[in-house]
C-alpha positions as YAML, in Angstrom:
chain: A
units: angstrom
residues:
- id: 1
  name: UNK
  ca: [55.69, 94.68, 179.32]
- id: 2
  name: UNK
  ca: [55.43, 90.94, 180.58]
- id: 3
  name: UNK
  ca: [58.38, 89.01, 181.33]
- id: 4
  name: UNK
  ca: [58.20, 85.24, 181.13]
- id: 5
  name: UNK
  ca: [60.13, 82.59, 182.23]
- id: 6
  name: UNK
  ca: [60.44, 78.92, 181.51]
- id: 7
  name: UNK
  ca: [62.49, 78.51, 184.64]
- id: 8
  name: UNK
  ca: [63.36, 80.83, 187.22]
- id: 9
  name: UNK
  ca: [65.95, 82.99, 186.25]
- id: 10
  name: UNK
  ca: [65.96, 81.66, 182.90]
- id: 11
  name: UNK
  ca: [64.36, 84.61, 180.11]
- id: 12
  name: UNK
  ca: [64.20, 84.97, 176.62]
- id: 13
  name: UNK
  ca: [65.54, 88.29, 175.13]
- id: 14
  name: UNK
  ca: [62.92, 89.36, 172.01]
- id: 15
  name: UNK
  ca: [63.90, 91.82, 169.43]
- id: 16
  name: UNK
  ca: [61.17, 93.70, 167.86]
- id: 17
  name: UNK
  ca: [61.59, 95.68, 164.65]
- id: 18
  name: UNK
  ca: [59.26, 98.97, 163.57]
- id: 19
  name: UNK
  ca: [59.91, 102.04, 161.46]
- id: 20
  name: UNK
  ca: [58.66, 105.52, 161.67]
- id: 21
  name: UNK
  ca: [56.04, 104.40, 158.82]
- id: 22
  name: UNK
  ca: [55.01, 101.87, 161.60]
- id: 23
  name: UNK
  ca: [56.33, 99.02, 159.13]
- id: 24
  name: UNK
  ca: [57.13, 95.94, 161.28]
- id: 25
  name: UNK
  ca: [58.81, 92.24, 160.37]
- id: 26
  name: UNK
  ca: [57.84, 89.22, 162.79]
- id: 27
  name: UNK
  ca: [59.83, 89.33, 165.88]
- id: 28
  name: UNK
  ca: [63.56, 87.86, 166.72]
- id: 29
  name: UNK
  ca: [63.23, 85.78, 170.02]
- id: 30
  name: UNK
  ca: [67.06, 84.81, 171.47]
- id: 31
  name: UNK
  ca: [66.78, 81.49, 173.73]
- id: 32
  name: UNK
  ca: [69.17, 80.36, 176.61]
- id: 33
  name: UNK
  ca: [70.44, 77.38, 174.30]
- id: 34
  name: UNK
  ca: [73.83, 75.78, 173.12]
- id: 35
  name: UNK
  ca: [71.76, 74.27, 169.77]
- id: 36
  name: UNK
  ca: [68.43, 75.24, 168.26]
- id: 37
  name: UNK
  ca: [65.45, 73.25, 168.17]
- id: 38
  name: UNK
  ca: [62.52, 73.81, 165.70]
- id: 39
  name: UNK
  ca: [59.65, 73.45, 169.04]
- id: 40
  name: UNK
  ca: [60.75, 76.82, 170.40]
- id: 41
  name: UNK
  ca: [58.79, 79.22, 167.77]
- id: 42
  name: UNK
  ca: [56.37, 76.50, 166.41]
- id: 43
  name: UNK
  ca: [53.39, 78.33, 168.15]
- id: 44
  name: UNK
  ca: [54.86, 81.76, 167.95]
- id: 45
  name: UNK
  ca: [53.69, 84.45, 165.56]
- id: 46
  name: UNK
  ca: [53.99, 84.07, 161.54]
- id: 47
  name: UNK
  ca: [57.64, 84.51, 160.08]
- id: 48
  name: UNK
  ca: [59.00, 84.69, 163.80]
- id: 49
  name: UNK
  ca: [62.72, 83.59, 164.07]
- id: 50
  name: UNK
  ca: [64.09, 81.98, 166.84]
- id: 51
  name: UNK
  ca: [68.16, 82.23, 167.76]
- id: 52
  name: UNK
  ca: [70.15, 80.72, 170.18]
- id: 53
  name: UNK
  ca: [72.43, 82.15, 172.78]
- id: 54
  name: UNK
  ca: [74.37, 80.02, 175.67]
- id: 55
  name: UNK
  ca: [73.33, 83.05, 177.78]
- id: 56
  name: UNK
  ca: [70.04, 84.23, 176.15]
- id: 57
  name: UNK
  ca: [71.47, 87.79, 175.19]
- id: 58
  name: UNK
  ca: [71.88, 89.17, 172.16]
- id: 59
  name: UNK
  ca: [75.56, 89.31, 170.11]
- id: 60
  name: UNK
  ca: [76.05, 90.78, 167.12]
- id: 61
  name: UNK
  ca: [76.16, 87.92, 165.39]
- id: 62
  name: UNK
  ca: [72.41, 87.15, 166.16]
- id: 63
  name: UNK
  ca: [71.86, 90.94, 165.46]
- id: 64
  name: UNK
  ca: [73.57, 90.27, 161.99]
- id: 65
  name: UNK
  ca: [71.68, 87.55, 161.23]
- id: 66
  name: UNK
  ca: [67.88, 88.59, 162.86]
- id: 67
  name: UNK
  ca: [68.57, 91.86, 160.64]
- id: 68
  name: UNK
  ca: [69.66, 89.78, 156.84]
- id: 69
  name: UNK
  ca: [66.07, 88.33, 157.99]
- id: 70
  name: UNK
  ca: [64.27, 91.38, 158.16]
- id: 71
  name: UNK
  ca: [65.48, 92.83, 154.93]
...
């Protein structure tokens, strides 16, 4: 696994989603942000969605909302 950081200290938590079939959606990246901006995922994989976080974790209201996505 590779961590990387913008800043240091500073990381981006990334959710990744796969079933026992080895199904998978795009992956759920949480950024250190008050507001989203568009630039974040525009290079990132196909379908990826990016949330926002003041600290970067995930809640469970990103959860809720990365797993509506997914479905």
């Amino acid at each position: 696994m590779l961590t990387t950081s913008a800043e240091r200290g500073s990381n981006v938590t990334m959710l990744a989603f796969v079933n026992a079939a080895g199904g998978t959606t795009p992956p759920v990246f949480v950024f250190p942000r008050k507001k989203p901006i568009t630039q974040l995922t525009k290079d990132g994989a196909d379908g990826c969605l990016g949330l926002v976080h003041e600290s970067g974790w995930m809640t469970g209201d990103n959860f809720y909302a990365s797993t509506v996505r997914a479905s």
